[in-house]
N, CA, C and O of each residue as an XYZ file, in Angstrom:
720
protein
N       0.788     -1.182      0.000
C       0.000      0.000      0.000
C       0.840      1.260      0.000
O       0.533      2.270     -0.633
N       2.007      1.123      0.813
C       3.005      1.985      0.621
C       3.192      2.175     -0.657
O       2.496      3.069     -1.138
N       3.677      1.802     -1.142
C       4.173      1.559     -2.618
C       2.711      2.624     -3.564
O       2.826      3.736     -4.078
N       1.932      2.065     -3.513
C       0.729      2.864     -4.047
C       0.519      4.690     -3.954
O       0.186      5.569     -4.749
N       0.876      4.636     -2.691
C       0.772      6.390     -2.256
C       1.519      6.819     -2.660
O       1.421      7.982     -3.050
N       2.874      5.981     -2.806
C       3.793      7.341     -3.268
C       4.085      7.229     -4.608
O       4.938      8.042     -4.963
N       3.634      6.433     -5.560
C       3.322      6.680     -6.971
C       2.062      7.596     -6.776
O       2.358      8.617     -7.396
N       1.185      7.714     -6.399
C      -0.224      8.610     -6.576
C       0.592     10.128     -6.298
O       0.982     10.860     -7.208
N       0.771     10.448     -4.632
C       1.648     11.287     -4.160
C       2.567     11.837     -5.321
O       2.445     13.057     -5.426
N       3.594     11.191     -6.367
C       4.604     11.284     -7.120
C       3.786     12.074     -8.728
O       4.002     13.077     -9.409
N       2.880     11.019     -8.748
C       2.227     11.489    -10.487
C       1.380     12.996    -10.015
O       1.058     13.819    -10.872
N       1.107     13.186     -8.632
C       0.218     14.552     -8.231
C       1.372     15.465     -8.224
O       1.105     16.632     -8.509
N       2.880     15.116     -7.897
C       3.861     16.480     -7.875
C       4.256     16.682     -9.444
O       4.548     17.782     -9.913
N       4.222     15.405    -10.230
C       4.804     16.186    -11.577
C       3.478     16.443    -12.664
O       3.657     16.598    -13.871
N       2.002     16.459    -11.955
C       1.046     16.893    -12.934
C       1.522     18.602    -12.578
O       2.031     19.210    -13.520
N       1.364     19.305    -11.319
C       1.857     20.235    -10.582
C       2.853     21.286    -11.615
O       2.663     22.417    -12.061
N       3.961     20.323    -11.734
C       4.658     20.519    -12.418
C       5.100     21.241    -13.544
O       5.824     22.202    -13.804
N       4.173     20.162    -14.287
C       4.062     20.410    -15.755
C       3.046     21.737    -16.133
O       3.214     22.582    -17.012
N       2.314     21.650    -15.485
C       1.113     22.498    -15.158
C       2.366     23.972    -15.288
O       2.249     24.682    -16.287
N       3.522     24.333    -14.216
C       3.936     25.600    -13.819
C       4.935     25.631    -14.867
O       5.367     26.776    -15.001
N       5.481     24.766    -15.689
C       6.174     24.973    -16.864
C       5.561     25.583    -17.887
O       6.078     26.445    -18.598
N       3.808     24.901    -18.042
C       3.107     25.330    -19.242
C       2.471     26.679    -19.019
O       2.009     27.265    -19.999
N       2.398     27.272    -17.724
C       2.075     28.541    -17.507
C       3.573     29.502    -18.047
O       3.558     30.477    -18.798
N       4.480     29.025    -17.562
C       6.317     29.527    -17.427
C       6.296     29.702    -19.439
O       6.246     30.848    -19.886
N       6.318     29.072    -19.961
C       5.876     28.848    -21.225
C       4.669     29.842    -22.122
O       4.879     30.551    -23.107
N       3.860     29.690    -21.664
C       2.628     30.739    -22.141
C       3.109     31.999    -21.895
O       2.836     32.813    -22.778
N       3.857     32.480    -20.798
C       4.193     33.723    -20.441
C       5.303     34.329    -21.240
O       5.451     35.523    -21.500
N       5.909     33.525    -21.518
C       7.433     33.654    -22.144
C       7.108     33.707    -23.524
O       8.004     34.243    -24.177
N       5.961     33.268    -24.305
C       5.327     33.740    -25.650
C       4.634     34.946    -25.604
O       4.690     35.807    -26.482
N       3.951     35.011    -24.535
C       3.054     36.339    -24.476
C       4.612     37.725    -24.632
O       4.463     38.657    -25.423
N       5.839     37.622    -23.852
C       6.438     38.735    -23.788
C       6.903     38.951    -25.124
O       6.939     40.025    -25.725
N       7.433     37.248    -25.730
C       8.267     37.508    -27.137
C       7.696     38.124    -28.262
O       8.329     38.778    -29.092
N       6.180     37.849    -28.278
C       4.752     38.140    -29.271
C       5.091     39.821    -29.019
O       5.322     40.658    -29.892
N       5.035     40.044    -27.346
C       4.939     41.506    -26.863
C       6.370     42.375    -28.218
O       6.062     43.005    -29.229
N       7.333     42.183    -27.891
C       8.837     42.630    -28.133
C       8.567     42.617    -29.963
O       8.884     43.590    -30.647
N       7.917     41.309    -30.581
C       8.158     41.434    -32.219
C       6.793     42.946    -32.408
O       7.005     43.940    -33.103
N       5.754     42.751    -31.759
C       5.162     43.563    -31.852
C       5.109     44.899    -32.388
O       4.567     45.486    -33.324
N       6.291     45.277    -30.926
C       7.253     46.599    -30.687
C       8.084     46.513    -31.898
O       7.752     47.471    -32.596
N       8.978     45.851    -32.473
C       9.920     46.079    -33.256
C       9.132     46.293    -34.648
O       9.429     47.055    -35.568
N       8.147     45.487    -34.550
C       7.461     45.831    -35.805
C       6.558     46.799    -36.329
O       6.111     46.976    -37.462
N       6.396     47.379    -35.254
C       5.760     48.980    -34.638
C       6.700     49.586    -35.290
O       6.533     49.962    -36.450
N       8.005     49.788    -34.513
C       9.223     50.679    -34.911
C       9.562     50.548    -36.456
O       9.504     51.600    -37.091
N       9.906     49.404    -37.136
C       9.859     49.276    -38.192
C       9.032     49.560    -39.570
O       9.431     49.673    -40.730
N       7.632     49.637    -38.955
C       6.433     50.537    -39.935
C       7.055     51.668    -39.570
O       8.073     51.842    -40.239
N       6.828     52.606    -38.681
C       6.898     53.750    -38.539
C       8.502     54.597    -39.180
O       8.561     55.781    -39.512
N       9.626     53.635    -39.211
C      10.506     54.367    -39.897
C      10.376     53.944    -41.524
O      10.893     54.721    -42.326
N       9.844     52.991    -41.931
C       9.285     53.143    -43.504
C       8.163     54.505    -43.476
O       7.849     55.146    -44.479
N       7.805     54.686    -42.479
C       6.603     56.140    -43.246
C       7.384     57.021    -42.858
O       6.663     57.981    -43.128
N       8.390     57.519    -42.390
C       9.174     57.986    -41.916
C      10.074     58.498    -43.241
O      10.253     59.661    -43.603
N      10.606     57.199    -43.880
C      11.071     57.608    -45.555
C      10.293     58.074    -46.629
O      10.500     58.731    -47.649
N       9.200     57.455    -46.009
C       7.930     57.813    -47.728
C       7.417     59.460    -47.189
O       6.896     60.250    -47.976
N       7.671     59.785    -45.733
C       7.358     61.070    -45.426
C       8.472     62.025    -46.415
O       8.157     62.774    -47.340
N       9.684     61.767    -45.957
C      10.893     62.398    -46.774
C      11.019     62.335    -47.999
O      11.535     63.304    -48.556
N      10.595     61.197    -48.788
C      10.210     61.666    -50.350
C       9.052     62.264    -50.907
O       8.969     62.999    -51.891
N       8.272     61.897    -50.233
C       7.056     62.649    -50.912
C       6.947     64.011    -50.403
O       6.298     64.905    -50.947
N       7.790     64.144    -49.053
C       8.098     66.157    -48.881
C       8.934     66.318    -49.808
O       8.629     67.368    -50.373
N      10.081     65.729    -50.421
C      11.098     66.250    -51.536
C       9.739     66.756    -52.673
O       9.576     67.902    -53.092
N       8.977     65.689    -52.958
C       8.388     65.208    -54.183
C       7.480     67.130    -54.581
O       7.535     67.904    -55.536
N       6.824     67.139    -53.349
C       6.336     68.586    -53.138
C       7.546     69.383    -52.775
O       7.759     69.758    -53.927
N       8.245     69.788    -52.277
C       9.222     70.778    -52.440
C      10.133     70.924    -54.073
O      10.790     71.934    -54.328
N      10.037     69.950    -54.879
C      10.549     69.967    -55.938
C       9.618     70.594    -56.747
O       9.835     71.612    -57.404
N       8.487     69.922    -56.688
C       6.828     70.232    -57.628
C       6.912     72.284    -57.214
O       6.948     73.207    -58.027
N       6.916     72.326    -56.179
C       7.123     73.782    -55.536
C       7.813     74.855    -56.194
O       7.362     75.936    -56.575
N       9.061     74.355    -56.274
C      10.153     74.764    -56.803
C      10.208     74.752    -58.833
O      10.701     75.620    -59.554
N       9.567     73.553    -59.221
C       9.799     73.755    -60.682
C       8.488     74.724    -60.837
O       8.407     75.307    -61.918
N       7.384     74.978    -59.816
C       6.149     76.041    -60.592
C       6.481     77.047    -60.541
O       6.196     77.813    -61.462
N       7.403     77.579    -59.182
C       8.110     78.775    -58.987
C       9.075     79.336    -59.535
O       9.104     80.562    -59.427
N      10.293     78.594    -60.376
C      10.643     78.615    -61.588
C      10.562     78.746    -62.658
O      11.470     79.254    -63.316
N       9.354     78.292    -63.214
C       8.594     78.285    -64.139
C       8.290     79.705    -65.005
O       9.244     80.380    -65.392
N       7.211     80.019    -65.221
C       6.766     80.814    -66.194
C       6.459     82.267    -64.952
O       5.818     82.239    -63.902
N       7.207     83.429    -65.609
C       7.042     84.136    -64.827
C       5.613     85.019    -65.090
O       5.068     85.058    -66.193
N       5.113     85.704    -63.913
C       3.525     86.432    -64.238
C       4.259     88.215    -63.774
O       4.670     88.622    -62.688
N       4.217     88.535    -64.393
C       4.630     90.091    -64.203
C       5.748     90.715    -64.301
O       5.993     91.882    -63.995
N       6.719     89.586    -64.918
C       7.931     89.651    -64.562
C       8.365     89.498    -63.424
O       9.414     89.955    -62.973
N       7.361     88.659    -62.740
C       8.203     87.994    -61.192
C       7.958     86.359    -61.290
O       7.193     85.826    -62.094
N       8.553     85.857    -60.566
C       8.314     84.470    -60.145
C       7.333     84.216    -59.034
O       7.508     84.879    -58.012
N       6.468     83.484    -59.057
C       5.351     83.103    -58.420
C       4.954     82.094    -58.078
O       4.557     81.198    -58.822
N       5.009     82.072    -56.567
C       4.631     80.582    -55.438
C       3.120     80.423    -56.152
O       2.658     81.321    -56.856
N       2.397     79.149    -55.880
C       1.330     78.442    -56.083
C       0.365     79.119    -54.995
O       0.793     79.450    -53.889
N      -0.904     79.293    -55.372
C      -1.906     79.642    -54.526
C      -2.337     78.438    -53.528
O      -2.499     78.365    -52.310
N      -2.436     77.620    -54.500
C      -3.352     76.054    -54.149
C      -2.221     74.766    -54.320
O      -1.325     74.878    -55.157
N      -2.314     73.729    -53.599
C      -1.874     72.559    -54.182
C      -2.156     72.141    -55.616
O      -1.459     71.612    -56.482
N      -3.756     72.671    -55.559
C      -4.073     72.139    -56.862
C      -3.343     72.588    -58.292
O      -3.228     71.916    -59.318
N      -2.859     74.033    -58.005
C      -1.833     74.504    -59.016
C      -0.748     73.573    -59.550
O      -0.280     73.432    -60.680
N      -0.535     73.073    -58.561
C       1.123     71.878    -59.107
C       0.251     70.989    -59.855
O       0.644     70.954    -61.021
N      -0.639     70.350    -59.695
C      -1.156     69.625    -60.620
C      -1.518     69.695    -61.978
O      -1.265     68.812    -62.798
N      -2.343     71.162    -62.308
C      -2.156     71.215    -63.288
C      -1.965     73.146    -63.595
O      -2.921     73.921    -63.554
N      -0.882     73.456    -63.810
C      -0.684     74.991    -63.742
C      -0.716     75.804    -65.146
O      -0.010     75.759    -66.153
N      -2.034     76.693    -64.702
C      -2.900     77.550    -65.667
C      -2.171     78.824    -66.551
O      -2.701     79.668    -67.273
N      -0.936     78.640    -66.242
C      -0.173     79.583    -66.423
C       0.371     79.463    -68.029
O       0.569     80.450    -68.738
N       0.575     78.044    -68.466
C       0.925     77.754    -69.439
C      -0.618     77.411    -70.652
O      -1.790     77.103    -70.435
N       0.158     77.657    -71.870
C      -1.391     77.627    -72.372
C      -1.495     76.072    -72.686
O      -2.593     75.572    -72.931
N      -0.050     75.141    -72.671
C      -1.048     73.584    -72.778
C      -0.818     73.137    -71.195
O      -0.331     73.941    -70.400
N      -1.216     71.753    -70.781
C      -1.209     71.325    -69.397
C       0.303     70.952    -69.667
O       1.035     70.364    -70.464
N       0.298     71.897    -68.131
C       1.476     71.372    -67.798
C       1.551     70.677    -65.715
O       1.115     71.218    -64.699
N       2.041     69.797    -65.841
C       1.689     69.281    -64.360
C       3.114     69.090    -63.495
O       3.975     68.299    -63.879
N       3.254     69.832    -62.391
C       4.608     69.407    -61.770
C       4.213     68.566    -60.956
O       5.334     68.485    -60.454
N       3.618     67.846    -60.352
C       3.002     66.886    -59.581
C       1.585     65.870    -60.212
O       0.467     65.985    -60.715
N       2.272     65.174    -59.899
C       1.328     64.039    -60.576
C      -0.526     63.662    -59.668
O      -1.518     63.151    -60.187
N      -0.365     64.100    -58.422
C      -1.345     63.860    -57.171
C      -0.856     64.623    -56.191
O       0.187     65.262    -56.052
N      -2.038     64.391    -55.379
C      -1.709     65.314    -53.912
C      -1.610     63.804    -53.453
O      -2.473     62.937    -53.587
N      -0.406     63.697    -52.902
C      -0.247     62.516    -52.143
C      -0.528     62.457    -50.938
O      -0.649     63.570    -50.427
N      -0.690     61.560    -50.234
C      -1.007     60.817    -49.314
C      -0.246     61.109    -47.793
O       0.806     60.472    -47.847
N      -0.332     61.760    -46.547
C       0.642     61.954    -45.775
C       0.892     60.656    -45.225
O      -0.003     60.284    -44.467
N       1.941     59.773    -45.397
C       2.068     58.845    -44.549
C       2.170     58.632    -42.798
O       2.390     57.568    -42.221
N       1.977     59.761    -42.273
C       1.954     59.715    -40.724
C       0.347     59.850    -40.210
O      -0.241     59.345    -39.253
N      -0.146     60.882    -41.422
C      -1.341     60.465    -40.870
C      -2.193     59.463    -41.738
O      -3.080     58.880    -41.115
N      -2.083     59.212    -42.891
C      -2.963     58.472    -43.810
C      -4.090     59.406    -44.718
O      -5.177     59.120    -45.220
N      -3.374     60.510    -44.676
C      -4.801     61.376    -45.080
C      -4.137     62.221    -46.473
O      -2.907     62.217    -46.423
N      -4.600     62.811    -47.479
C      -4.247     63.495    -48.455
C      -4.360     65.282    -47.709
O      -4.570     66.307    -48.358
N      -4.190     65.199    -46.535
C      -3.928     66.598    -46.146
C      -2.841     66.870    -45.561
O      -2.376     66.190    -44.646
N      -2.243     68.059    -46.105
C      -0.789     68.496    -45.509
C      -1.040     69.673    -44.587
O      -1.949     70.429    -44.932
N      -0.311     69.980    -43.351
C       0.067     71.739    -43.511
C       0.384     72.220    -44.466
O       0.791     71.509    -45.384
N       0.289     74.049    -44.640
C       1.010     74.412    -45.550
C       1.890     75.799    -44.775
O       1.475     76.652    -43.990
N       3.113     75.607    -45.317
C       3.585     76.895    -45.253
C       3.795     77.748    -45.775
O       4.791     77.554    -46.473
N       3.209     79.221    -45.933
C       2.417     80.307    -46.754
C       3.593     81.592    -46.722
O       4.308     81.639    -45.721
N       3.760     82.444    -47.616
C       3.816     83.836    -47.463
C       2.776     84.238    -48.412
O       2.467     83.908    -49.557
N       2.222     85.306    -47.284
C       1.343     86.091    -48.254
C       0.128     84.684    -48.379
O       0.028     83.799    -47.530
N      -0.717     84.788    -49.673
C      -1.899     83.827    -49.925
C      -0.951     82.757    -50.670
O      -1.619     82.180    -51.528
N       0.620     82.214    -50.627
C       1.080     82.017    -51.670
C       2.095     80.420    -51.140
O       3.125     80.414    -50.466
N       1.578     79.581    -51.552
C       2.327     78.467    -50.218
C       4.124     78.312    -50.915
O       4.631     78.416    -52.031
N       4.552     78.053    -49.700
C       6.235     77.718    -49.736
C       6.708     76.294    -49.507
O       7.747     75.752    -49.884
N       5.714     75.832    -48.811
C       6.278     73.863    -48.363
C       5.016     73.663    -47.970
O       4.122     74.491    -47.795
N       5.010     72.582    -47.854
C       4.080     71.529    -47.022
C       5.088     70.643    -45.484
O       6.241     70.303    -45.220
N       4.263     70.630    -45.105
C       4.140     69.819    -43.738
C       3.374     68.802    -42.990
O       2.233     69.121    -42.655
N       3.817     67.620    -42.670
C       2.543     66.217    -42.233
C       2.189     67.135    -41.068
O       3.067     67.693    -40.410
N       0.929     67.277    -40.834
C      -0.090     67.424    -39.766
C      -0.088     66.115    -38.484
O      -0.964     66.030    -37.624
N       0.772     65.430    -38.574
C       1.268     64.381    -37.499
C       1.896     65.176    -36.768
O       2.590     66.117    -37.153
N       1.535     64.595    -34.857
C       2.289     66.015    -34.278
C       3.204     64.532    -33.434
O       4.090     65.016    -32.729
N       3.204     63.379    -33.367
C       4.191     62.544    -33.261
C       5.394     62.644    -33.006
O       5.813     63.619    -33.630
N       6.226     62.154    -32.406
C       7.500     62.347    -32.142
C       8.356     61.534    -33.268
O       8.153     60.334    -33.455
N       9.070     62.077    -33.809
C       9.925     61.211    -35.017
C      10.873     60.678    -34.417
O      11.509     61.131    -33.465
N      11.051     59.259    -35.197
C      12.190     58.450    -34.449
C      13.525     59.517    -35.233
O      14.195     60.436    -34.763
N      13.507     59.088    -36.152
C      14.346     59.853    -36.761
C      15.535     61.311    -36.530
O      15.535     62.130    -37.448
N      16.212     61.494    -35.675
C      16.574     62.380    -34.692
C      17.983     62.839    -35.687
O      18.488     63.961    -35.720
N      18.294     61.985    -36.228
C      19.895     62.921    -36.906
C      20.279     62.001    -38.095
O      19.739     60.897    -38.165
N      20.930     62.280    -38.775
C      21.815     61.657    -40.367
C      20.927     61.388    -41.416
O      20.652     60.413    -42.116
N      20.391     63.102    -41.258
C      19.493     63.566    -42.602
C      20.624     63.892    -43.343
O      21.710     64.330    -42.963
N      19.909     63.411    -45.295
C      20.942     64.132    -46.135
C      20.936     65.681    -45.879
O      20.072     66.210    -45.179
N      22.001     66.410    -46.518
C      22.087     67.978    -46.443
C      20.978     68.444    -46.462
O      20.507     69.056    -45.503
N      20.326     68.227    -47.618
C      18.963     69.020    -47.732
C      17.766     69.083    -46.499
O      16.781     69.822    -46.513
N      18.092     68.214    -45.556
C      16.859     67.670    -44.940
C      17.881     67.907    -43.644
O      17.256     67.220    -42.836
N      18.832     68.324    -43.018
C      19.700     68.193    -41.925
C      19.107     68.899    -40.771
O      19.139     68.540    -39.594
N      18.381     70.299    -41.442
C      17.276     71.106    -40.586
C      16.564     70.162    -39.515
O      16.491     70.635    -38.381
N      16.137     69.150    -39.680
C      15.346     68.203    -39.391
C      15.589     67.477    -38.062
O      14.839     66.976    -37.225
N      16.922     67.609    -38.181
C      17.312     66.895    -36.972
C      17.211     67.669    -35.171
O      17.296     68.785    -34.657
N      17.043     66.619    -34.858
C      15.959     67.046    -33.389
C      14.786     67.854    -33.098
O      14.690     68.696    -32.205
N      13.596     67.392    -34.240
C      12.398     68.318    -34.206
C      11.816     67.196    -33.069
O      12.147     66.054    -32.750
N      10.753     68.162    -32.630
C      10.317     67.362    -31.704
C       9.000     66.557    -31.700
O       8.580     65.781    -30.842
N       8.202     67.111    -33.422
C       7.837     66.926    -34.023
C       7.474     66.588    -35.280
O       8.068     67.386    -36.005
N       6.714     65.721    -36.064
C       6.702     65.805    -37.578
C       6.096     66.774    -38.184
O       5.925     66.548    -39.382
N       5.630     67.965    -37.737
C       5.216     69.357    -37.609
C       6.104     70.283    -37.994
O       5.810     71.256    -38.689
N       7.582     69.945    -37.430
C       8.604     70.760    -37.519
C       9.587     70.298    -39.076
O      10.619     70.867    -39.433
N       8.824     68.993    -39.886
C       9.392     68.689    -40.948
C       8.758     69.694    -41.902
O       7.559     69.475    -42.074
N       9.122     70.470    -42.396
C       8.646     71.326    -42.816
C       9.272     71.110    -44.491
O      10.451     70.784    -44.361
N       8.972     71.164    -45.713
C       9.751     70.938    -46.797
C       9.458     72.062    -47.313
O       8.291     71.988    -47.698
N       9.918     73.136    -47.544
C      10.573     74.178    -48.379
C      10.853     74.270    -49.534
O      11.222     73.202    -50.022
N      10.828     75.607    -50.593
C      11.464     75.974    -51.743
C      11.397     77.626    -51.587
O      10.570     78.537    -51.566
N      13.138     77.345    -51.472
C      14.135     77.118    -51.319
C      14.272     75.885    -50.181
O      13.643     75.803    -49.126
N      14.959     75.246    -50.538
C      15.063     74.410    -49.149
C      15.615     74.676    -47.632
O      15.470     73.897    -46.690
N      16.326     76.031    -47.593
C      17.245     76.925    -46.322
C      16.054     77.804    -46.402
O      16.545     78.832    -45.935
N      14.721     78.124    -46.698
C      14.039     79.103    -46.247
C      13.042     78.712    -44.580
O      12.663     77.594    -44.229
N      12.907     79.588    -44.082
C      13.080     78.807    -42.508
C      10.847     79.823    -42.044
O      10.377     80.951    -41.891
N      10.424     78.527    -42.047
C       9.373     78.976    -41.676
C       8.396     78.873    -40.523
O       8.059     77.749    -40.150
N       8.020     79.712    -40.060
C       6.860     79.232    -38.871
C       5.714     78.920    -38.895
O       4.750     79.685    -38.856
N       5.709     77.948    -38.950
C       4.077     77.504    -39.149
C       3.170     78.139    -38.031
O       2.194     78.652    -38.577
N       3.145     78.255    -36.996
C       2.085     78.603    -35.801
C       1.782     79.698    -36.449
O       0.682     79.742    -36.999
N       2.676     80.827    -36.537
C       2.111     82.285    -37.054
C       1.977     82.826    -38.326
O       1.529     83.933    -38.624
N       2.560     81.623    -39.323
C       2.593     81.761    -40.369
C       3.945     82.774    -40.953
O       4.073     83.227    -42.090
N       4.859     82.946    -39.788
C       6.035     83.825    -40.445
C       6.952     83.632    -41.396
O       6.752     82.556    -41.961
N       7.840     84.194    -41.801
C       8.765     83.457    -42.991
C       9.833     84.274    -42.924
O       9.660     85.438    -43.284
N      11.152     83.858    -42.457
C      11.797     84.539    -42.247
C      12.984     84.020    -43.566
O      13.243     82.833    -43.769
N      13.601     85.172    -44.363
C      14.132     84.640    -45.522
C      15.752     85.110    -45.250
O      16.207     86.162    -44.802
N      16.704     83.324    -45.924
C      17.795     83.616    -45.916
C      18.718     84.765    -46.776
O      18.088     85.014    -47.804
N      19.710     85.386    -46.739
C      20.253     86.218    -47.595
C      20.189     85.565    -48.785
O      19.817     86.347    -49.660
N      20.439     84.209    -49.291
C      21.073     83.948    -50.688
C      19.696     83.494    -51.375
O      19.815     82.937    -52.467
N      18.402     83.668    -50.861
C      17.057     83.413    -51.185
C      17.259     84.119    -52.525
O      17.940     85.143    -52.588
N      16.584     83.498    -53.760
C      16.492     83.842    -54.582
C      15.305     85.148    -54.814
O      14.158     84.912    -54.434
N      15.573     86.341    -55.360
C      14.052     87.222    -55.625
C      13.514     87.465    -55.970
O      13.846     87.655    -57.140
N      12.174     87.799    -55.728
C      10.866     87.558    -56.328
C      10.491     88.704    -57.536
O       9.420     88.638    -58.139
């Protein structure tokens, strides 16, 4: 009878057991699931992070070739509207420096800030007020960039050194700014 109890006794400590391994186990998936999660969090967010930085080039370029472009008075002239880069009335056949109003990748929405002098926009800006991972080892053009504290403060420009405030709408212009 001895013999009996302590096999019963024995198979009750390693059901016990197995039992606190398979909890030890479940937990140890729940954190690893937790961690790919996170990395894969981080990893979307610095791909929109790049498609943010080209598609601000994409509009600061579009910016820059309308403002270049065909002069009205003998001056050169910023865009009223986004919609101008698309297709600009200035020329008598279509001519388009932007193909779409793209897409802000931080927020998902086809709306940008804009940054204005006068009724007359200078850059766009994602309306994401997010913290960018992105903190330093922007190319030249984009070096401004580093330690905004926001994607608010990505501001894309034409000229690209023209330095603007979005809150008040100011525009404060460098010496070698080209003139209007």
């Amino acid at each position: 009878m001895a013999n009996s109890e302590c096999l019963t006794t024995d198979k009750r400590l390693q059901t016990g057991f197995s039992y606190l391994w398979m909890l030890l186990l479940v937990a140890l998936m729940g954190v690893g699931l937790t961690v790919v999660a996170e990395v894969d969090s981080t990893v979307a967010r610095r791909d929109q992070e790049k498609m943010l930085l080209a598609t601000g080039r994409q509009f600061q370029i579009a910016i820059g070739r309308y403002y270049e472009g065909m002069q009205v008075g003998g001056r050169n002239e910023y865009p009223a509207r986004l919609e101008d880069l698309l297709q600009d009335s200035r020329y008598p056949g279509t001519v388009r420096h932007l193909r779409k109003i793209f897409v802000d990748p931080m927020t998902g929405k086809a709306e940008w800030g804009l940054a204005k002098i006068g009724d007359h926009i200078v850059g766009v800006y994602s309306l994401s007020t997010k913290t960018p991972i992105k903190q330093a080892n922007f190319e030249a053009e984009a070096s401004r960039f580093a330690d905004a504290k926001k994607y608010t403060d990505w501001i894309f420009t034409y000229p690209p050194d023209l330095i603007v405030k979005t809150d008040a709408q100011q525009v404060i212009e460098p010496s070698d700014r080209p003139t209007q």
